[in-house]
C-alpha positions, 0 to 999 in steps of 0.5 A: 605638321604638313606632308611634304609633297615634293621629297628631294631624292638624290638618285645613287649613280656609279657614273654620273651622267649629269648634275642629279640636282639639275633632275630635282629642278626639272622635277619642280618644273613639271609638277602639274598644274604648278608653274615654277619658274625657277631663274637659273643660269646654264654653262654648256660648252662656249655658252651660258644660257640665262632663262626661267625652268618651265615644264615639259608641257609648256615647252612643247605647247609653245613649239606647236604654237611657234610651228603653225605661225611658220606656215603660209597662209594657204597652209594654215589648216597645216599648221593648227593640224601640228599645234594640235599634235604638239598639245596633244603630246604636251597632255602626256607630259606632265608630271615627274619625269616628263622631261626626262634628260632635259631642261626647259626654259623660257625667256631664255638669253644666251651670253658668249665670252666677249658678247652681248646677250641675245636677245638683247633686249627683254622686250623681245619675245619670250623665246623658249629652249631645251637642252640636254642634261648632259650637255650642262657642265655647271649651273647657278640659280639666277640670271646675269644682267647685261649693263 
């Protein structure tokens, strides 16, 4: 019989906080050197956010990434100087309880009431999001699809 590497615990609360499954899910998300990505739809307050869970580690690589785009020419070294401050601080997050509190996703899509998603289309880039589990008041796994 195979050892089950990844044992589901549902933590006891006296008040709960947020969603104890929304903890598994980002559990699964950082396993290290596993990507799981999970599709899932967020509800927060006046959004739903649609996108793929990714780990702590990946979130935080892509920012640095996106930052050192950000700067001027003339400000490169800058720029790679503070990518490299964020992989850094990517490498010690991994593992269980390394996004403790929030969830990450990537190819995220937010959709309002009455609105169309954006970004609108998913040839855009890959846009990446982190909320705060206490801020999500319902979840589904999978996406809604703009027709």
């Amino acid at each position: 019989m195979p050892t089950n590497r990844f044992p589901l615990r549902i933590p006891r609360r006296t008040r709960v906080s947020h969603d104890p499954l929304l903890d598994i899910l980002t559990d699964l998300a950082n396993i290290p050197d596993v990507e799981v990505g999970v599709p899932i739809t967020l509800q927060c307050p006046g959004i739903f956010a649609c996108g793929r869970t990714c780990s702590a580690k990946r979130y935080l690589e892509e920012l640095g990434k996106t930052l050192a785009k950000g700067f001027p020419n003339e400000f490169a070294d800058t720029g790679e100087i503070i990518s490299s401050n964020f992989t850094n601080l990517a490498a010690e997050s991994t593992g269980k309880r390394a996004a403790h509190g929030y969830i990450h996703l990537s190819s995220v899509r937010f959709f309002s009431p009455g609105g169309g998603p954006l970004p609108s289309s998913r040839g855009e880039p890959t846009a990446f999001w982190r909320a705060r589990l206490s801020e999500i008041t319902a979840f589904f796994l999978g996406e809604f699809e703009a027709h």
